[in-house]
N, CA, C and O atoms as a GROMACS GRO file, in nm:
protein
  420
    1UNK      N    1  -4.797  11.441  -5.367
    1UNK     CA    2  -4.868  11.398  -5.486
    1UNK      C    3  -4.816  11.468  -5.610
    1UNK      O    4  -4.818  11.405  -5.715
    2UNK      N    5  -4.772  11.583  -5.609
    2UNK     CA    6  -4.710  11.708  -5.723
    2UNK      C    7  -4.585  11.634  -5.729
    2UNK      O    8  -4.576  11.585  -5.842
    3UNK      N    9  -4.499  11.609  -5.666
    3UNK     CA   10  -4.379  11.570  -5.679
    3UNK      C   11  -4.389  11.413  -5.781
    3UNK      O   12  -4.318  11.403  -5.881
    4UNK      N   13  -4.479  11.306  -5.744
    4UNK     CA   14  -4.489  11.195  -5.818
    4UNK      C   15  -4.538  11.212  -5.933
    4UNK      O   16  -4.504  11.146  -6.030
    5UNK      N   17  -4.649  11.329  -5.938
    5UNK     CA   18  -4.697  11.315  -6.132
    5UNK      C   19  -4.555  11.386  -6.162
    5UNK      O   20  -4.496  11.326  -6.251
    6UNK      N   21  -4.499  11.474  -6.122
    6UNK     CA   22  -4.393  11.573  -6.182
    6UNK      C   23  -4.271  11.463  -6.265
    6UNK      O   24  -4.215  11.462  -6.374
    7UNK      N   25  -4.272  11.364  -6.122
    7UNK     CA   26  -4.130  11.233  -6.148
    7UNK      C   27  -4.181  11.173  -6.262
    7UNK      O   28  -4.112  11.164  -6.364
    8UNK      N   29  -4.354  11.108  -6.254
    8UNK     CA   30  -4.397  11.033  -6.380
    8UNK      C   31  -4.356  11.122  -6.509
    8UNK      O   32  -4.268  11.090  -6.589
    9UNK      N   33  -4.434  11.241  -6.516
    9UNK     CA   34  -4.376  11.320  -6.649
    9UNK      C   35  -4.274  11.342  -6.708
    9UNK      O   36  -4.264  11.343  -6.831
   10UNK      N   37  -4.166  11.366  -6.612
   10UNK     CA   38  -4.020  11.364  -6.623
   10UNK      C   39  -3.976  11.236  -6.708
   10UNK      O   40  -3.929  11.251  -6.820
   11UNK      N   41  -3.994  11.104  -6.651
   11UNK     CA   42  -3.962  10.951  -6.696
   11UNK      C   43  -4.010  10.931  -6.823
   11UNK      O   44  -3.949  10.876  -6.915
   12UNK      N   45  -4.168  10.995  -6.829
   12UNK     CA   46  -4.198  10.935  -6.975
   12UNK      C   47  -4.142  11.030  -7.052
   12UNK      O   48  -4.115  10.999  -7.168
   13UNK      N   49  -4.118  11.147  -7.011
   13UNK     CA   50  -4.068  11.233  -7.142
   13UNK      C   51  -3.912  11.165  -7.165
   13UNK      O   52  -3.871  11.137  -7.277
   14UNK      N   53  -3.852  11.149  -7.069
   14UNK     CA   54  -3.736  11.070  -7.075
   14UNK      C   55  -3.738  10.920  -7.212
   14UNK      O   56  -3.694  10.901  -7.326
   15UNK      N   57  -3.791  10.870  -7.144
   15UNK     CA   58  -3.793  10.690  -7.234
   15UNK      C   59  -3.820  10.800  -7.367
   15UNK      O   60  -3.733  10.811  -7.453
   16UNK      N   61  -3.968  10.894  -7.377
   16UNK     CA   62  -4.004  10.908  -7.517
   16UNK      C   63  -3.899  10.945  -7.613
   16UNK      O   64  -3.875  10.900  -7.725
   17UNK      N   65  -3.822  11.066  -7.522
   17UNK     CA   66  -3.691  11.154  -7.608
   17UNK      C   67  -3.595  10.975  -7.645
   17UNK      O   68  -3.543  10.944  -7.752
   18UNK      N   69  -3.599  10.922  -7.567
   18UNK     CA   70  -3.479  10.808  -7.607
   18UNK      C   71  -3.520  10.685  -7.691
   18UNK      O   72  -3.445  10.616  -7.760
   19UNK      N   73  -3.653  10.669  -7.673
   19UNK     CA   74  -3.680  10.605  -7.788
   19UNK      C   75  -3.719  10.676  -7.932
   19UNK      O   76  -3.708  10.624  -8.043
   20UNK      N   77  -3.756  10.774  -7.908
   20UNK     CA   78  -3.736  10.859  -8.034
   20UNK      C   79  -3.657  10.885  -8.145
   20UNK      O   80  -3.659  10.929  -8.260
   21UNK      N   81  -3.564  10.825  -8.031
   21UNK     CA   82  -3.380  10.902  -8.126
   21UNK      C   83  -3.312  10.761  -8.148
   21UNK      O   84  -3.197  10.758  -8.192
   22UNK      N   85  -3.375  10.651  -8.120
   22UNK     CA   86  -3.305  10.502  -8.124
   22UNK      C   87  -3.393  10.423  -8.229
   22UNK      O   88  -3.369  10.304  -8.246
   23UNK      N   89  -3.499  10.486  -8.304
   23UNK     CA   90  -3.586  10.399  -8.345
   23UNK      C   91  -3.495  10.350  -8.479
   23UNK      O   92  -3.471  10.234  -8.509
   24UNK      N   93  -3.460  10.448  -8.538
   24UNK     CA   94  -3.386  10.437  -8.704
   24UNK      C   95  -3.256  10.322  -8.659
   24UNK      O   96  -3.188  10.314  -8.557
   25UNK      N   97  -3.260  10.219  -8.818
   25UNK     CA   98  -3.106  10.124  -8.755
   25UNK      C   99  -3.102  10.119  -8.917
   25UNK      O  100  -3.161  10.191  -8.997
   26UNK      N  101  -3.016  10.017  -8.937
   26UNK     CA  102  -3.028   9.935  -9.079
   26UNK      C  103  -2.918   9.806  -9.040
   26UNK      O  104  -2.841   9.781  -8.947
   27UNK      N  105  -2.963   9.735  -9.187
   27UNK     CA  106  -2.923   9.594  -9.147
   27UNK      C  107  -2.780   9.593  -9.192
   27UNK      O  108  -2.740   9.640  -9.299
   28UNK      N  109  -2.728   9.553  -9.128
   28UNK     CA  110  -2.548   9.507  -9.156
   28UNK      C  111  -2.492   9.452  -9.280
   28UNK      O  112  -2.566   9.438  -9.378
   29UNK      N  113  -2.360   9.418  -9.285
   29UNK     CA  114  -2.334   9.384  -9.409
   29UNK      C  115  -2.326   9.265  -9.447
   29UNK      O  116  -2.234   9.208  -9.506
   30UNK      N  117  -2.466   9.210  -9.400
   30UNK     CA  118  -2.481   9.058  -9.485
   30UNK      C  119  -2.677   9.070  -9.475
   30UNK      O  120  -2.756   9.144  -9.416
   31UNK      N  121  -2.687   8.957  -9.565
   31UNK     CA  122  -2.861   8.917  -9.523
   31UNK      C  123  -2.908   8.901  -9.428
   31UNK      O  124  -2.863   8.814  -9.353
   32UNK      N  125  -3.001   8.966  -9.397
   32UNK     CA  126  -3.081   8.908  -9.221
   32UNK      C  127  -3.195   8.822  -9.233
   32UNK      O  128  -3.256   8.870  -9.328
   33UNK      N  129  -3.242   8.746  -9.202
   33UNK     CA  130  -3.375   8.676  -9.178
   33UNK      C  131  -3.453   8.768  -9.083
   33UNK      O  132  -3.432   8.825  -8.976
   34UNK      N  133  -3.549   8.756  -9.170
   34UNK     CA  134  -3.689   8.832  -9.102
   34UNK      C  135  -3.771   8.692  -9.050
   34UNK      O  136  -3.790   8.585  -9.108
   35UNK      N  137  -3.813   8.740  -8.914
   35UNK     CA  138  -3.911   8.598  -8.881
   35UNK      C  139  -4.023   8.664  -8.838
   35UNK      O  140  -4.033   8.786  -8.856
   36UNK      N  141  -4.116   8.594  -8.779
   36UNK     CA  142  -4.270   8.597  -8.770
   36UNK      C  143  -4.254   8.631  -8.574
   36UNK      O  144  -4.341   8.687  -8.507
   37UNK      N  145  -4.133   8.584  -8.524
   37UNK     CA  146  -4.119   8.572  -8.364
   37UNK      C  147  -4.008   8.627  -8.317
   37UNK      O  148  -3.960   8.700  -8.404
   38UNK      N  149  -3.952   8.626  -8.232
   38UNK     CA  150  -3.811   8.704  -8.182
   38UNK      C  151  -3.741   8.555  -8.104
   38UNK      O  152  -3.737   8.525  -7.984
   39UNK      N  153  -3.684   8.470  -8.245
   39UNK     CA  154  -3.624   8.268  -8.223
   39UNK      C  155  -3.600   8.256  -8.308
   39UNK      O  156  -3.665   8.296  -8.405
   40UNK      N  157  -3.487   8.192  -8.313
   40UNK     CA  158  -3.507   8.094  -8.498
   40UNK      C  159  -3.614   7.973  -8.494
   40UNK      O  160  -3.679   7.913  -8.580
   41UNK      N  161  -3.606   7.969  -8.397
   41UNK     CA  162  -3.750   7.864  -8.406
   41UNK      C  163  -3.838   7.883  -8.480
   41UNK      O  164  -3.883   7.792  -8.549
   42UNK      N  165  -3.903   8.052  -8.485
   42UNK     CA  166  -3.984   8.106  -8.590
   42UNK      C  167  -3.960   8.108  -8.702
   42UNK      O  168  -3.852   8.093  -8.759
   43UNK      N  169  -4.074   8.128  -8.747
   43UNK     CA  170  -4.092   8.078  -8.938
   43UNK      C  171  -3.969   8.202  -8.982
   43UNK      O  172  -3.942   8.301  -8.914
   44UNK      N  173  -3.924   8.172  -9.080
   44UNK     CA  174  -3.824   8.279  -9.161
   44UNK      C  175  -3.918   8.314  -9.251
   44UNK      O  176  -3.958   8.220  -9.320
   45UNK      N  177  -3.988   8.466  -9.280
   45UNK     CA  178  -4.099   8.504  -9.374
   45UNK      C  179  -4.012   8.580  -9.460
   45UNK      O  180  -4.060   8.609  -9.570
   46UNK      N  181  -3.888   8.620  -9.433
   46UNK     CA  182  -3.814   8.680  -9.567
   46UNK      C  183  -3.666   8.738  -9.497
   46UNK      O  184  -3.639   8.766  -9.380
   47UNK      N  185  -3.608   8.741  -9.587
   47UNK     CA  186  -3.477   8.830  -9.557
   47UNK      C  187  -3.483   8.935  -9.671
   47UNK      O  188  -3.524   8.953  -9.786
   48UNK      N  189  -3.384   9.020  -9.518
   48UNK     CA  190  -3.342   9.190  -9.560
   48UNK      C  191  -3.211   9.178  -9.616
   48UNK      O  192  -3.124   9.102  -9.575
   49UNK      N  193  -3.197   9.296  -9.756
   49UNK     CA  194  -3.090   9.300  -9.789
   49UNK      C  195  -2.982   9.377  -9.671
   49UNK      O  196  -3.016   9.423  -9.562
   50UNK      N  197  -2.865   9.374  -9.721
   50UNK     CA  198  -2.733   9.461  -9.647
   50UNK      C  199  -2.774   9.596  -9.683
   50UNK      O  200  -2.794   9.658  -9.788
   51UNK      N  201  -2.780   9.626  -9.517
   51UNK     CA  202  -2.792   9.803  -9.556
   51UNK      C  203  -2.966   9.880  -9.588
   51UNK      O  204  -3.000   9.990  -9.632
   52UNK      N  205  -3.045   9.752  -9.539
   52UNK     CA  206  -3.178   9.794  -9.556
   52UNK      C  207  -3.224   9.876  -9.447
   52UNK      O  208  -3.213   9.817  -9.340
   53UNK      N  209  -3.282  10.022  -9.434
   53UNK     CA  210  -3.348  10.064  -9.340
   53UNK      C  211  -3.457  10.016  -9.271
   53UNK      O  212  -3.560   9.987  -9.331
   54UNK      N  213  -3.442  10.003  -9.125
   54UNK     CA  214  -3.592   9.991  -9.077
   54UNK      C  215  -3.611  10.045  -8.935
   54UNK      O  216  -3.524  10.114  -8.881
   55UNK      N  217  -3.670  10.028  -8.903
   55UNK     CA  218  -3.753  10.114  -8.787
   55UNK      C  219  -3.784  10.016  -8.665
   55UNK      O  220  -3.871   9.929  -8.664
   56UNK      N  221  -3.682  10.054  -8.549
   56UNK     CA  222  -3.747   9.942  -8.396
   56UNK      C  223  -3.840  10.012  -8.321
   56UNK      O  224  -3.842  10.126  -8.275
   57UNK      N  225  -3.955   9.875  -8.319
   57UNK     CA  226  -3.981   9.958  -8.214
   57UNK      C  227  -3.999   9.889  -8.081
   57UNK      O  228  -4.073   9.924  -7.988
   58UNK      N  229  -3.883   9.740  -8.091
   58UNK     CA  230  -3.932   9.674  -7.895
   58UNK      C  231  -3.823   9.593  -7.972
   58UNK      O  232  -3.807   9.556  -8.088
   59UNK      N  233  -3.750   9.584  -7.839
   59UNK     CA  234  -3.680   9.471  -7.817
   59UNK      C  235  -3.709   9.340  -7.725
   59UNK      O  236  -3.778   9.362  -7.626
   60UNK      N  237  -3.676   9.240  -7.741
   60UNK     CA  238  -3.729   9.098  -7.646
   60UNK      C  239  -3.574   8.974  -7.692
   60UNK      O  240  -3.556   8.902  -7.790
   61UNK      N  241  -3.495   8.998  -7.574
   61UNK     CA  242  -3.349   8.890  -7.524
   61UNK      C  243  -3.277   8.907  -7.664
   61UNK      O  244  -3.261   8.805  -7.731
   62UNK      N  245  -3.237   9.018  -7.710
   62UNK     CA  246  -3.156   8.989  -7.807
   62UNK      C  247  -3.175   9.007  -7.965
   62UNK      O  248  -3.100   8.994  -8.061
   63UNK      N  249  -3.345   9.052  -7.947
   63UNK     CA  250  -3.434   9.074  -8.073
   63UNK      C  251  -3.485   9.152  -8.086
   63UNK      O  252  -3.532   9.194  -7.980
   64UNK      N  253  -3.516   9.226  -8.200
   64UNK     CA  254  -3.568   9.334  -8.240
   64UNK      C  255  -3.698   9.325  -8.322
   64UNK      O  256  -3.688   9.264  -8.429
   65UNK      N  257  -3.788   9.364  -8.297
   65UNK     CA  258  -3.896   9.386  -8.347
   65UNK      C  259  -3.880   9.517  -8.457
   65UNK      O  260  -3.868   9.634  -8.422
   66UNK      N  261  -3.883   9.478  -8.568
   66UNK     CA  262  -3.875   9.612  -8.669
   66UNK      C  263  -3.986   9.658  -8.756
   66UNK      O  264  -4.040   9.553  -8.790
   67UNK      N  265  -4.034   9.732  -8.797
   67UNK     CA  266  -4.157   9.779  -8.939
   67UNK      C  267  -4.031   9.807  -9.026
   67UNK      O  268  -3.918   9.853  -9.010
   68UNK      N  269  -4.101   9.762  -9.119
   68UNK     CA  270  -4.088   9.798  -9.258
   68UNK      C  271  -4.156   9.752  -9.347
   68UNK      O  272  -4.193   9.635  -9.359
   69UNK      N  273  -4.188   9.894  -9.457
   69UNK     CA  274  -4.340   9.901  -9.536
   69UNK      C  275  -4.436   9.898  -9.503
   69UNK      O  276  -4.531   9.933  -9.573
   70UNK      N  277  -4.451   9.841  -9.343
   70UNK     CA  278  -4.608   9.874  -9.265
   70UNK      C  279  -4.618   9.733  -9.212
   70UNK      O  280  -4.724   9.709  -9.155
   71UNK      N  281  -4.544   9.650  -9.219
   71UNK     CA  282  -4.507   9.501  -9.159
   71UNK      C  283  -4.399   9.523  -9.068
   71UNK      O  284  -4.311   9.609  -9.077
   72UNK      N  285  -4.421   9.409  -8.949
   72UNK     CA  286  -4.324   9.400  -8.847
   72UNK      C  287  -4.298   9.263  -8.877
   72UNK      O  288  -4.377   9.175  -8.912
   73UNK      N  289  -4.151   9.256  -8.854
   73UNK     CA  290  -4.064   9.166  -8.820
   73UNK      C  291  -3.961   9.141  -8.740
   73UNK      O  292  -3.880   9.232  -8.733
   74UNK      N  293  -3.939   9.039  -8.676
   74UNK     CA  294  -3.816   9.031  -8.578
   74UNK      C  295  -3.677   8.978  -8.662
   74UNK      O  296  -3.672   8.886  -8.744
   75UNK      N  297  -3.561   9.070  -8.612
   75UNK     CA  298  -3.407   8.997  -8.625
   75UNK      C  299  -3.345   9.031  -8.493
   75UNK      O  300  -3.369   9.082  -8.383
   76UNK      N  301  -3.242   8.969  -8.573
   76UNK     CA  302  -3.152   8.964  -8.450
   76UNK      C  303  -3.066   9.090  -8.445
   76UNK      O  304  -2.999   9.120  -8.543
   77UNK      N  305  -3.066   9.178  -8.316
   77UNK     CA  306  -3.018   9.262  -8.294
   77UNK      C  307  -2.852   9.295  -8.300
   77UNK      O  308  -2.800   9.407  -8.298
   78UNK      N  309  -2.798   9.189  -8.306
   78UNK     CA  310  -2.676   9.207  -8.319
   78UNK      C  311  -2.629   9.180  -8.438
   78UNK      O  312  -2.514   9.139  -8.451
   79UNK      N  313  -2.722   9.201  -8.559
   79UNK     CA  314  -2.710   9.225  -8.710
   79UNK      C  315  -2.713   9.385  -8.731
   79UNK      O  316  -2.657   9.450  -8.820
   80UNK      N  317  -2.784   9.424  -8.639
   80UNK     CA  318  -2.810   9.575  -8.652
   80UNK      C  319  -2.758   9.674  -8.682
   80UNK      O  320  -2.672   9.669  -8.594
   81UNK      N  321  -2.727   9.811  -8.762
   81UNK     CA  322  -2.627   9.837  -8.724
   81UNK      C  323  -2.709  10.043  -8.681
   81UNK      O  324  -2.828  10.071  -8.689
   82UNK      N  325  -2.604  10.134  -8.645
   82UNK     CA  326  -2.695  10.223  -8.621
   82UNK      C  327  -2.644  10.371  -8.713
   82UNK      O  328  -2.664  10.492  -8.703
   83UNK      N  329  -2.601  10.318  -8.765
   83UNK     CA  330  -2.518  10.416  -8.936
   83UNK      C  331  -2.597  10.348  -9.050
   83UNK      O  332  -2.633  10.232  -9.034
   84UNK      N  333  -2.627  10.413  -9.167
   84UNK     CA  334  -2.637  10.346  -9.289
   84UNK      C  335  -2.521  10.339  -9.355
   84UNK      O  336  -2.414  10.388  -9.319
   85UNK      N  337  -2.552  10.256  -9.485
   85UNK     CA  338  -2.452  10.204  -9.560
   85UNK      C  339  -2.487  10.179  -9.692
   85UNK      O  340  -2.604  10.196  -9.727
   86UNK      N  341  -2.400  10.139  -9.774
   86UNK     CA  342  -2.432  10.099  -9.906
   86UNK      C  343  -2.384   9.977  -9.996
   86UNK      O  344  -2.268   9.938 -10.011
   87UNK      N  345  -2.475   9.936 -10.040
   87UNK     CA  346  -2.479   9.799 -10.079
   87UNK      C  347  -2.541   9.735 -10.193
   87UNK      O  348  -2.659   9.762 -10.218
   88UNK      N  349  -2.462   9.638 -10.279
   88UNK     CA  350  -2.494   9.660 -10.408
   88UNK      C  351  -2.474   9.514 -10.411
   88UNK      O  352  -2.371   9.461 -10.372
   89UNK      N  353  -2.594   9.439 -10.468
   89UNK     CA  354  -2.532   9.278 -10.521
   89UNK      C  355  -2.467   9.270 -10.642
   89UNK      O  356  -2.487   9.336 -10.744
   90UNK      N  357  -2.380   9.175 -10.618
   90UNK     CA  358  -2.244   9.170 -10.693
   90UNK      C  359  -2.342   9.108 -10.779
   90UNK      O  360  -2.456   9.067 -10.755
   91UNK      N  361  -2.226   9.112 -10.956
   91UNK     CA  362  -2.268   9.081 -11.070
   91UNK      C  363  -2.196   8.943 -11.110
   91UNK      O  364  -2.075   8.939 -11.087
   92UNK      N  365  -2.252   8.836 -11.163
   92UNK     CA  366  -2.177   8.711 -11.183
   92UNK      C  367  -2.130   8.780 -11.335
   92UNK      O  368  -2.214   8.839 -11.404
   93UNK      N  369  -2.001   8.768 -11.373
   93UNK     CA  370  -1.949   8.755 -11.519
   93UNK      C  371  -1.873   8.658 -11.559
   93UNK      O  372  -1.798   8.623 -11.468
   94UNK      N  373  -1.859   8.596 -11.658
   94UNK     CA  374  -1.765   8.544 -11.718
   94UNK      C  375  -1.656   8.582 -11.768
   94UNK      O  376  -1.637   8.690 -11.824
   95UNK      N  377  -1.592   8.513 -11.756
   95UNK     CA  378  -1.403   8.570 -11.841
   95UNK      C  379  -1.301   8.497 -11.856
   95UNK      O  380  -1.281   8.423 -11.759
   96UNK      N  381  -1.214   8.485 -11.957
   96UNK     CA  382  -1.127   8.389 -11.966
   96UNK      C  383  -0.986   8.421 -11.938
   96UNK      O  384  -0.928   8.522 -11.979
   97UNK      N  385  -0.931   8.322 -11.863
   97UNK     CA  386  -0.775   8.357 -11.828
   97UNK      C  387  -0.713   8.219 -11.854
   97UNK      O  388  -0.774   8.118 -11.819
   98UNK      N  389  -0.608   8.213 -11.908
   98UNK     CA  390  -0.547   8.084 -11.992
   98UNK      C  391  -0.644   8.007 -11.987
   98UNK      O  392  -0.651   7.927 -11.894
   99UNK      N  393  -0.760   8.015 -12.102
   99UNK     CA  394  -0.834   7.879 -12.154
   99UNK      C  395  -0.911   7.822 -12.027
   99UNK      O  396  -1.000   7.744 -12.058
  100UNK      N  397  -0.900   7.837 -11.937
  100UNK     CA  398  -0.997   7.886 -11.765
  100UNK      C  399  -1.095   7.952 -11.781
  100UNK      O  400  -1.098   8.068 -11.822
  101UNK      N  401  -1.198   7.877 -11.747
  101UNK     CA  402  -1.303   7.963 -11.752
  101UNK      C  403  -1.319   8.023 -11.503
  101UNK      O  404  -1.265   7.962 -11.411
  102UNK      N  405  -1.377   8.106 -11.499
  102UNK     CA  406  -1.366   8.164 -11.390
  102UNK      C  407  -1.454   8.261 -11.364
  102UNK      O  408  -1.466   8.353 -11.445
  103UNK      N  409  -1.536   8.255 -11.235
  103UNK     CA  410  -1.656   8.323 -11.219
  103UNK      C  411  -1.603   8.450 -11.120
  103UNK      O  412  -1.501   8.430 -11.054
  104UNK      N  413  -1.659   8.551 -11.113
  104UNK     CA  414  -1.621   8.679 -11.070
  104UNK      C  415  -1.730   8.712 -10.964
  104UNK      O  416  -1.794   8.803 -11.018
  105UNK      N  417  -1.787   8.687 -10.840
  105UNK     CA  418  -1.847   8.723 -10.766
  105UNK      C  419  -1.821   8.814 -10.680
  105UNK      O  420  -1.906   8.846 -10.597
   0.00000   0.00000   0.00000
């Protein structure tokens, strides 16, 4: 009986230390859709910029369940990334090159 609570304690301290240290990600270098479900079937309730932090805490076939600001949302995990980054939306300008007009994105 000592030996099985000992194994249980062991395991959960295990998963806890490893989900502990896996929770932090951020989003890759494009937009992600945030949905309401872990499908595109589900409603799209917003997208994350490139490089947004957030927090997992369950995965389900490929999806991630994330918080951020105190809301959960699912993406797709293989947007994920597990480094941050930095990311800046580009500025539209105008400018002329021989009498061409030409947009700068």
């Amino acid at each position: 009986m000592k030996k099985l609570i000992l194994s249980a304690i062991v395991a959960a301290t295990a998963m806890t230390a490893s989900a502990a240290s896996a929770t932090q990600a951020w989003v890759g270098k494009t937009p992600l859709n945030a949905r309401s479900g872990p499908s595109t079937h589900y409603q799209v309730l917003g997208v994350f910029n490139p490089c947004t932090p957030v927090h997992i805490v369950a995965y389900k076939h490929g999806w991630a369940k994330v918080k951020f600001q105190h809301n959960y949302y699912w993406v797709s995990s293989k947007y994920l990334s597990n480094h941050s980054c930095h990311w800046q939306p580009k500025k539209k300008s105008w400018g002329h090159k021989q009498k061409n007009h030409y947009y700068n994105y």
